[in-house]
KELO-721662 format. One record per atom (N, C-alpha, C): x, y, z. Coordinates in pm, whole numbers, plus 50000, padded with zeros to 5 digits. Layout:
// residues N
XYZ ...
// end
This chain:
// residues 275
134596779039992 134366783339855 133116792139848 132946804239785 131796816939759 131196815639688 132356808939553 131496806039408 130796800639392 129946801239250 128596793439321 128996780839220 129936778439154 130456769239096 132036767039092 131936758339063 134016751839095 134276736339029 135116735039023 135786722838982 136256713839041 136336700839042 137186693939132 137946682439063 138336674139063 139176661638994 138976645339090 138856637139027 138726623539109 140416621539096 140936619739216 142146615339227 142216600839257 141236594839294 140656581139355 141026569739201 140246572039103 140096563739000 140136568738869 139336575638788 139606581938646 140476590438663 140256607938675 141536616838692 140236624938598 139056621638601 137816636938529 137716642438644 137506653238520 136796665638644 135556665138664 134846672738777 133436669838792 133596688938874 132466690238776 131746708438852 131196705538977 131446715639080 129856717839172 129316729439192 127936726839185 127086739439164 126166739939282 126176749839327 125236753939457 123676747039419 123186742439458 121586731739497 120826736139528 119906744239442 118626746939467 118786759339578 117996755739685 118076776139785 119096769739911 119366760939902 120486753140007 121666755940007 122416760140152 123656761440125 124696746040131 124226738440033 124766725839966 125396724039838 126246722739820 127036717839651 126376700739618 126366701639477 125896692239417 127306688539333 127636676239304 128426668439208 127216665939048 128246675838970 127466675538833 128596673238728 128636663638619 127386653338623 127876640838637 126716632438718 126806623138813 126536610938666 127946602638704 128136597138634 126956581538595 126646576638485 125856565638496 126196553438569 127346549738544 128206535038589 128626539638756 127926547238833 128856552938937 129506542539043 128826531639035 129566519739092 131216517139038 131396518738933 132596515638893 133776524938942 133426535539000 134086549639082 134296542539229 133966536039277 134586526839404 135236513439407 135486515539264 136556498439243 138076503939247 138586508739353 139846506839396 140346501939530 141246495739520 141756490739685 142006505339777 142566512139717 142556528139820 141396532239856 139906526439846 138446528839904 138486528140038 138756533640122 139086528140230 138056519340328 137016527140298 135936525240377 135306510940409 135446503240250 135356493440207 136436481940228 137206487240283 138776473740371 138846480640475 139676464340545 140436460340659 141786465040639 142616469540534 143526468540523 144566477740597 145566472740688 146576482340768 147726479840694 148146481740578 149756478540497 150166493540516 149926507640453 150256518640455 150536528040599 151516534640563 150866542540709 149526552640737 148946554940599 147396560240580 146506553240662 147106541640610 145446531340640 146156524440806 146996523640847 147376521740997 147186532041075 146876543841019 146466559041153 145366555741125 144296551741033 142996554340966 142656544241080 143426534541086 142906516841184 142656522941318 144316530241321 143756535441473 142706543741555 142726552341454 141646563741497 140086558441497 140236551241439 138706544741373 138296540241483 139296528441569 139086523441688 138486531741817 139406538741829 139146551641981 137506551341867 137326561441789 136026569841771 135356560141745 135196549341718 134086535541721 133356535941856 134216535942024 133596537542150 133106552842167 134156562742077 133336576942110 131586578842038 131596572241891 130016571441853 129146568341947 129596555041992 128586544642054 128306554242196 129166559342275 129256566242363 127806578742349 128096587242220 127346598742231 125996595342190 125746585142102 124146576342093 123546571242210 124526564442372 124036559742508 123546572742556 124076582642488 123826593942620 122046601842558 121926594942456 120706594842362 119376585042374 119916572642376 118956562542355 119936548742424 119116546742528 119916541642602 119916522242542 118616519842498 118686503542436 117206508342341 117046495842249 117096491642164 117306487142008 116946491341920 117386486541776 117026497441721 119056494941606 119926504441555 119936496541420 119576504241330 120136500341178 121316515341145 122086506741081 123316514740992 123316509840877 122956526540796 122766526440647 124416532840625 125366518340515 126276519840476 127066517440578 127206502640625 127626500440730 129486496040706 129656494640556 130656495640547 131246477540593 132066476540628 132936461140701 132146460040874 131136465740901 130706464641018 131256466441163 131956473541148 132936476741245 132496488141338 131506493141258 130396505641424 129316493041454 128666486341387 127686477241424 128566467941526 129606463041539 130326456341596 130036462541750 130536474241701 130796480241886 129356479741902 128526486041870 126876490141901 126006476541950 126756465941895 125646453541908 126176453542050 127246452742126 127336455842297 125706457342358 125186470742308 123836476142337 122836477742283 122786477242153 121966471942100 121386464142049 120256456441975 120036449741836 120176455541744 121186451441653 121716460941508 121786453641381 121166459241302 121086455841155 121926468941067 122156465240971 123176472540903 122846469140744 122956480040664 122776477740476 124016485940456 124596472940323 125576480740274 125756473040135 125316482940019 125486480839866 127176471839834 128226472839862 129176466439854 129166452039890 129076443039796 129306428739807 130776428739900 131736434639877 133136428839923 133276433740076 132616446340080 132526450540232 131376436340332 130386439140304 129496426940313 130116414640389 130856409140262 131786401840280 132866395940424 132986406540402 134106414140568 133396416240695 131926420240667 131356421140792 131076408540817 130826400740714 129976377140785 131086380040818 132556380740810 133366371440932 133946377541025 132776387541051 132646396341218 131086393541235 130636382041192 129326379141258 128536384841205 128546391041139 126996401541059 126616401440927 125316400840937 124776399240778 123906411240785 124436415540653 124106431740616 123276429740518 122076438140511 121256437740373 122226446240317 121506440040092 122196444740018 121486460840003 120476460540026 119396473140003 118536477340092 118296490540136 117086491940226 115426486740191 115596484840064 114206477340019 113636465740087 115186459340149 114566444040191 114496447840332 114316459240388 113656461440527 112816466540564 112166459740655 110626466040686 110386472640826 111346466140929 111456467141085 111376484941096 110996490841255 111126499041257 112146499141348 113176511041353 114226507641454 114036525541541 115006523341638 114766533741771 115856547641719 117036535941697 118116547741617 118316544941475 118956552441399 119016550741207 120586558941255 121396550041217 122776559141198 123636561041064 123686568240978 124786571140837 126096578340867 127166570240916 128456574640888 129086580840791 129056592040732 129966594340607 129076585040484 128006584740482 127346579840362 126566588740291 125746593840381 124366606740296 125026612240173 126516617340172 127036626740037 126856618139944 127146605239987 126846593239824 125606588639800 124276591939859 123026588039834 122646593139700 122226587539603 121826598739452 120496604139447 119866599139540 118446603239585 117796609839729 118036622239747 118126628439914 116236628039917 116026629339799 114206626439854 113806612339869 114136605139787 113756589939838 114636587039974 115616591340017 115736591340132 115356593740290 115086604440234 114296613140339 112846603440338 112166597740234 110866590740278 111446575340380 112476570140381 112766561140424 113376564040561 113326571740605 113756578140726 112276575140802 111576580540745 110396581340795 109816567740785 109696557040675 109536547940703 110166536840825 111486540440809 112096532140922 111986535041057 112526545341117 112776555641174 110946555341316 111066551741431 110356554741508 110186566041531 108776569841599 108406589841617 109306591641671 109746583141751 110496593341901 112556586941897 112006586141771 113346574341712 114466586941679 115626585341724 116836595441685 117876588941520 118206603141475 118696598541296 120036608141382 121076597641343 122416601941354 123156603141193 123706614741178 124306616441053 125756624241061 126536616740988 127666625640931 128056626240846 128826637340862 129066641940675 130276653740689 131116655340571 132306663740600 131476676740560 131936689840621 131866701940560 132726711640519 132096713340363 132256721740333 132876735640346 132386741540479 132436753040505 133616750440617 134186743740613 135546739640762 136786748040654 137506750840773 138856758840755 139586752540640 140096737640679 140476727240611 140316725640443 138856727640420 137966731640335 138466744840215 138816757640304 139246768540265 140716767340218 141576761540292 142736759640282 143106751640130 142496742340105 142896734940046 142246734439883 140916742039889 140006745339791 139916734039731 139826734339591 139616720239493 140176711639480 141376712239599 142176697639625 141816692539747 140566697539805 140186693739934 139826679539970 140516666639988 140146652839956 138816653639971 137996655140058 136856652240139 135626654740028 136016665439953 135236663339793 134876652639741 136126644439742 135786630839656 134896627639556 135246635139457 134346636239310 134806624739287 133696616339209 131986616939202 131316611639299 132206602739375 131616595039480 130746599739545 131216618539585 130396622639743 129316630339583 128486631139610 127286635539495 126786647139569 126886653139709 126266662939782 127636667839892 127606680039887 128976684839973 127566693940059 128096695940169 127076698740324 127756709740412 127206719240445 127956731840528 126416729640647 127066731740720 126126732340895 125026740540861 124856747840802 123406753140765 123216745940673 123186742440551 122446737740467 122026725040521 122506718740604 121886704940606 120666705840713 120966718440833 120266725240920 118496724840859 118556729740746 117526736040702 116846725140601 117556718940532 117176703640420 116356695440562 117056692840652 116076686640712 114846689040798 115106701340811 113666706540858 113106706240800 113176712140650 112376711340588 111666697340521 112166687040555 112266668340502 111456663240677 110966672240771 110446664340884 111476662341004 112826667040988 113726662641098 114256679841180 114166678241342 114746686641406 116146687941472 117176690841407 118316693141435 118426702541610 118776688541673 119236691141814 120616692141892 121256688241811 122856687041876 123176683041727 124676690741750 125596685241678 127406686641702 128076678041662 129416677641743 130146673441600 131436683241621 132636682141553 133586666741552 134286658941443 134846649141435 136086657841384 136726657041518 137986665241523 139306658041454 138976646441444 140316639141398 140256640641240 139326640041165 138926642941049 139696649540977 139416663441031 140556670840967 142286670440994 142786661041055 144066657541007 144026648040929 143206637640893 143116629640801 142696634340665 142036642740628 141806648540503 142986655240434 143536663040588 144826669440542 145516663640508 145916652440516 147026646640476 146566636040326 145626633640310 145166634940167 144646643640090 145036653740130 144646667740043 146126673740015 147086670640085 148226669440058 148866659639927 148426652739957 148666643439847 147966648839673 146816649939695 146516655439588 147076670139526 147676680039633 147836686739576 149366690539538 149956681439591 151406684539549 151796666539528 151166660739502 151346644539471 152296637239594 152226642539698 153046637839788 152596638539925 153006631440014 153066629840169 153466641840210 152956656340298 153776664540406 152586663140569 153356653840570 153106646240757 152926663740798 153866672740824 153956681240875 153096692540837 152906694840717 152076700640668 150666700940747 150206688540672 148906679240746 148546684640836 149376683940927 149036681741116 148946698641095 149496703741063 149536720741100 148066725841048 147716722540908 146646725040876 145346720440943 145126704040947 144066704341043 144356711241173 145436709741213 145236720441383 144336733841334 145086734641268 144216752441206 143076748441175 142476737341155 140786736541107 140336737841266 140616728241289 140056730241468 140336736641541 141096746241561 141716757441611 140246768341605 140186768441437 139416782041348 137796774241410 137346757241393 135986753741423 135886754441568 137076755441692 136366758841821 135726769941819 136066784741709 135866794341741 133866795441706 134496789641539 133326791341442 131996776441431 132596770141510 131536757641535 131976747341364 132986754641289 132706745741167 133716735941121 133466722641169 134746712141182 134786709841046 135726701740989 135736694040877 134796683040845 134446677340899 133296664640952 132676668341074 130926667741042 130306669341175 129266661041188 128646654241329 127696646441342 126806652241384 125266651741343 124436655141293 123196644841434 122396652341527 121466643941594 120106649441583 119336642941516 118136646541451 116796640641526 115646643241566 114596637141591 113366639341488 112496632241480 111256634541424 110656650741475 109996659141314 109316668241350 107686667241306 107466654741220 106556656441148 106346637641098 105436632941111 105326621841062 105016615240933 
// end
């Protein structure tokens, strides 16, 4: 998208529209306006993030894939930081802390009582808030959370609070600027108005964190992503399932991001620049 504003629709829960407007000198979209009750925008069973659930065939490819790329995370953090202690902000049902505790000591926060929930009977107790932590840890990892933070500056100070000098910040986040993205415009799932409050293109987040103390050193494409968006961007835009569709379009996202570096979802490996 060029414009410096656009529209999008929550297909998730209400059915409002929500604008986004380019953010300050960043090449970032903002979700305007961000609703008061925004908790009540993740009370559906289709949340995925927030269940176990394999009934659909959505959420049974979602099970699978999740699995393989659970050992591919943990994988590209060893080749980083070989041991000690990992907090995951928005850890979700605990299912990356799961694999990670293998090698690390891992703590995990996640605002969802019901996710929470799901992670005690995989062994883990998740704070409800980063407030109630004080520890400093080696790695800080956010899966697909940063777009829902409502505060990127109180964030950014807690990075730094938590976060050791020589400590690595793993982040992901869908972009914006992916083929997938283009294709699909304001039915692009990965929007997810109001939920995602910040939409992210490989430069803008490049430059937000330099400028916030963090040096962007690597970063790698989540190639499966974009067949999964596709096929809920499908849905939204013609109210239906095209399996075939899907698959053709994300091929074409990753096809177009080997060329252009710009996946649909990318992970983000950050170190301290500034204390």
């Amino acid at each position: 998208m060029e414009d410096s504003t656009f529209y999008c629709k929550d297909y998730l829960v209400s059915g409002e529209m929500y604008r986004l407007e380019r953010w300050k000198h960043y090449d970032i979209l903002k979700t305007e306006p961000v609703p008061e009750n925004l908790s009540a925008y993740y009370k559906s069973e289709s949340y995925i993030s927030h269940t176990d659930a394999s009934k659909s065939f959505t959420e049974k490819l979602y099970n699978i894939v999740k699995t393989y790329m659970l050992q591919k995370k943990v994988g590209w953090i060893l080749k980083e930081k070989s041991a000690g202690k990992l907090l995951d902000i928005g850890a979700g049902t605990g299912d990356f802390l799961k694999a990670a505790s293998r090698y690390f000591k891992v703590e995990g926060v996640e605002p969802s009582k019901v996710a929470r929930e799901k992670a005690q009977k995989k062994h883990l107790r998740l704070k409800k808030k980063l407030s109630e932590i004080s520890d400093k840890y080696n790695i800080i990892t956010m899966w697909h959370v940063l777009e829902h933070v409502p505060n990127l500056e109180q964030q950014f100070k807690e990075f730094h609070r938590l976060l050791n000098d020589d400590g690595l910040l793993v982040i992901a986040v869908p972009n914006y600027k992916s083929k997938d993205a283009d294709i699909y415009k304001e039915y692009w799932a990965a929007y997810d108005v109001p939920r995602h409050l910040w939409h992210f293109s490989k430069k803008g987040i490049q430059t937000l964190f330099f400028e916030n103390g963090f040096q962007l050193f690597h970063s790698k494409g989540l190639k499966f992503d974009s067949f999964y968006v596709s096929m809920l961007s499908e849905n939204h835009r013609a109210d239906k399932q095209n399996l075939f569709k899907a698959f053709k379009n994300g091929l074409k996202s990753n096809l177009s991001a080997a060329r252009s570096g710009e996946y649909s979802s990318m992970v983000y490996f950050f170190k301290k620049t500034s204390k």
